[in-house]
C-alpha positions in Angstrom: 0.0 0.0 0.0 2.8 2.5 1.2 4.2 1.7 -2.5 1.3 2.1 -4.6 1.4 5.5 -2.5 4.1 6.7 -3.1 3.7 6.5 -6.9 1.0 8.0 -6.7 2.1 10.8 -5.1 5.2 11.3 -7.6 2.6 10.6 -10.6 0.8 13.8 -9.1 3.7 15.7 -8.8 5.1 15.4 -12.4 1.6 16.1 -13.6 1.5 19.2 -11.4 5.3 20.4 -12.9 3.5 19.9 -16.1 0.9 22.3 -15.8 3.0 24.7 -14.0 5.6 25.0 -16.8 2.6 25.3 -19.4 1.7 28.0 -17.5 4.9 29.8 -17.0 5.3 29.8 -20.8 2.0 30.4 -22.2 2.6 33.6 -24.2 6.0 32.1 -25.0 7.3 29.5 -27.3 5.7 28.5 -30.7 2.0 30.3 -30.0 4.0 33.7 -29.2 6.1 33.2 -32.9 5.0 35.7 -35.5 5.5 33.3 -38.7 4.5 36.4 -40.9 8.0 37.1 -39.6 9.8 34.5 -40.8 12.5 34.7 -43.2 15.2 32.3 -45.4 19.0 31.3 -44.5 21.6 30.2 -46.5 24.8 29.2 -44.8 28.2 29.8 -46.8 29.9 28.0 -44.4 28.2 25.6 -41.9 31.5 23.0 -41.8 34.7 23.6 -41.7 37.8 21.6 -40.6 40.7 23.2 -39.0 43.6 20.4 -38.9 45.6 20.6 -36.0 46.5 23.1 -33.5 48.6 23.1 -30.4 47.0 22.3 -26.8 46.6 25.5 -25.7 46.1 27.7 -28.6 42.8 29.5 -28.7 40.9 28.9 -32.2 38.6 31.6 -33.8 35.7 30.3 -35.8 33.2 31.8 -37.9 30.0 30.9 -39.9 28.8 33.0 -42.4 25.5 33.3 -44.1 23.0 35.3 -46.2 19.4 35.9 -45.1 17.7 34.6 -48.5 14.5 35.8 -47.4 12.4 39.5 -47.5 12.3 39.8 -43.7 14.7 40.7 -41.3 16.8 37.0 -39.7 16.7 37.5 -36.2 19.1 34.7 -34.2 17.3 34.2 -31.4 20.3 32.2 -29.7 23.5 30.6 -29.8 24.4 27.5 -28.2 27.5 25.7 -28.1 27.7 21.9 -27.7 30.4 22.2 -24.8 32.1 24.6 -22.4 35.2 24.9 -24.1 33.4 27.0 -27.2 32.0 30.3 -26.7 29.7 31.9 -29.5 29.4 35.6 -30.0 25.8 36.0 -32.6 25.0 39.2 -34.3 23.0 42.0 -32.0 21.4 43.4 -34.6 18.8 41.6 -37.4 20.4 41.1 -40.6 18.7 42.6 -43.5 17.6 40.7 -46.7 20.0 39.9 -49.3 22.8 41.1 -46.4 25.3 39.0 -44.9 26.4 37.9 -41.8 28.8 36.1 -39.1 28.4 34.1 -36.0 31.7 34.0 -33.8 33.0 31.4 -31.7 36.3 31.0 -29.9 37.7 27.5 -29.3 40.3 26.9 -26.0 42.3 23.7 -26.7 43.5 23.4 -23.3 42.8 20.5 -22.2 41.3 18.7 -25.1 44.2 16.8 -26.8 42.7 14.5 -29.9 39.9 15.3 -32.4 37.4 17.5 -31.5 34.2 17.7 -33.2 32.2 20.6 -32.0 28.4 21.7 -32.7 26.9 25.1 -31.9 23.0 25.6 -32.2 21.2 28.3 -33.6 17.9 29.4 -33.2 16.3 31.6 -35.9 13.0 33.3 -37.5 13.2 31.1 -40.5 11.1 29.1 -42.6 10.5 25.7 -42.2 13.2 25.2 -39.8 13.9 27.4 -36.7 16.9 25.5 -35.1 20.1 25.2 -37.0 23.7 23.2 -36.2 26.7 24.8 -37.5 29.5 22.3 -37.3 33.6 22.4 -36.7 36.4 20.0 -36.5 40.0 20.5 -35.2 42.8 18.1 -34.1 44.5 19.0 -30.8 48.3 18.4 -30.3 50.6 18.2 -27.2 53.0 20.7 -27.0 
C-alpha cells in the first residue's frame, strides 16, 4: 500500500510540474512566434575543418551566411555543444539579401585529440527554426 502511495504521489507531482511549466510559458514558445516574420538562410559555411593546432592555442571560428528571405533574420540564440566553445551571434537583425557572421572561440587546453564541436542556432526562419553549424579541429601536445 505505502508503494502504490508513493507512486501515486510522484505521478501527481510530475503532472503538477507539467501544468506549472505550461503555465509559465503560455505567451512564449511557438504560440508567441510571429510566422509572418519568418525569413530564409543560407549558410556559406556551416562545416569547416581546421587540422591541427597546439594544446593551448585558442581557435577563432566563424559561420557566415546570407538571409535569403524578405524579412529581417533575427538569431534568437547561440548554443554551443560544450564549455570549451563560446559563441558571439550578431546583435542586430540582418537585413535581406545582407550577410552575416556568427563567432565562436575555441580553447584547446585540455582537449588533446579530435574535437568535433556543434553550436546551435535558433532563428525566424522558414520551415526550420533551429540550426547546427559544425567544426572539427585536431589537438596536439605541446
Amino acid at each position: 500500500m505505502r508503494y502504490f502511495f508513493l507512486v501515486l504521489c510522484i505521478a501527481v507531482s510530475v503532472m503538477a510540474c507539467d501544468d506549472i511549466d505550461q503555465t509559465n510559458n503560455a505567451g512564449h514558445g511557438q504560440a508567441a512566434v510571429d510566422e509572418s516574420q519568418f525569413t530564409t538562410i543560407q549558410w556559406i559555411d556551416s562545416v569547416q575543418n581546421f587540422g591541427r593546432i597546439t594544446e593551448g592555442q585558442t581557435l577563432d571560428v566563424s559561420f557566415r551566411f546570407k538571409n535569403t528571405g524578405d524579412k529581417p533574420l533575427i538569431i534568437r540564440s547561440v548554443r554551443p555543444s560544450c564549455g570549451c566553445t563560446a559563441a558571439d551571434p550578431p546583435k542586430e537583425p540582418i537585413a535581406p539579401g545582407a550577410e552575416g557572421v556568427i563567432k565562436a572561440t575555441f580553447n584547446s587546453q585540455g582537449r588533446e585529440g579530435m574535437n568535433k564541436k556543434d553550436i546551435y542556432v535558433e532563428t525566424n526562419t522558414k520551415g526550420q527554426q533551429n540550426h547546427v553549424v559544425h567544426f572539427d579541429v585536431e589537438v596536439v601536445k605541446k
